[in-house]
N, C-alpha and C positions, 0 to 999 in steps of 0.2 A: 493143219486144221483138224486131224483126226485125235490128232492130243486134247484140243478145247472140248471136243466131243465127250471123251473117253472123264476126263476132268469134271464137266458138269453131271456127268449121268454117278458119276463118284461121288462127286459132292450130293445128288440128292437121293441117295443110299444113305450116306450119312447122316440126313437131315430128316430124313423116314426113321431114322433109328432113335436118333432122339429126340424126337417129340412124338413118336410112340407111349410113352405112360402117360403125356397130357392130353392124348385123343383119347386111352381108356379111360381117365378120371374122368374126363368128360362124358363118354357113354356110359359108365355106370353112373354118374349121377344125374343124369336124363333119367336112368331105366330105373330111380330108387325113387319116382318120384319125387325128386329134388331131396335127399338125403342120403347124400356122397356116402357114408360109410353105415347105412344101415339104422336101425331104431338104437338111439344111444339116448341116456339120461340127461335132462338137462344141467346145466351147469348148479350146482348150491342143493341138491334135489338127494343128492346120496350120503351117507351116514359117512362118519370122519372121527377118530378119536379123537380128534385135536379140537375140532369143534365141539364134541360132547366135554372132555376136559373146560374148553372154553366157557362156557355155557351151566357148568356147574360152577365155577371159579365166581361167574357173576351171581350167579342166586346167590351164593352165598352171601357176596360183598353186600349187594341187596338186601337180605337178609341181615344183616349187621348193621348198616345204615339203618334199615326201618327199626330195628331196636332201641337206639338210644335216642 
């Protein structure tokens, strides 16, 4: 009987141990007012070469179209 003992108080060591980082996500983002990693930028909202490339690519085409 002292083994079942020694075995369950093991297994919830182990069960403390890993799910330790989902109880702190979880209290830092109660404590962030509901934003889990802090004030971050929306998504589409920050500058991107790839998009300024993009984005010139079409004015032009635009640009050529309206011309003829």
């Amino acid at each position: 009987m002292g083994t079942v003992i020694e075995l369950a108080i093991f297994m919830f060591v182990i069960a403390c141990f890993a799910f330790a980082p989902l109880g702190y996500f979880i209290y830092m983002y109660t404590m962030k007012n509901g934003e889990p990693f802090g004030d971050i930028e929306p998504h589409g909202d920050s500058e991107s070469a790839v998009l300024n490339i993009a984005e010139k690519l079409i004015d032009k085409l635009k640009g050529i179209l309206g011309k003829k």
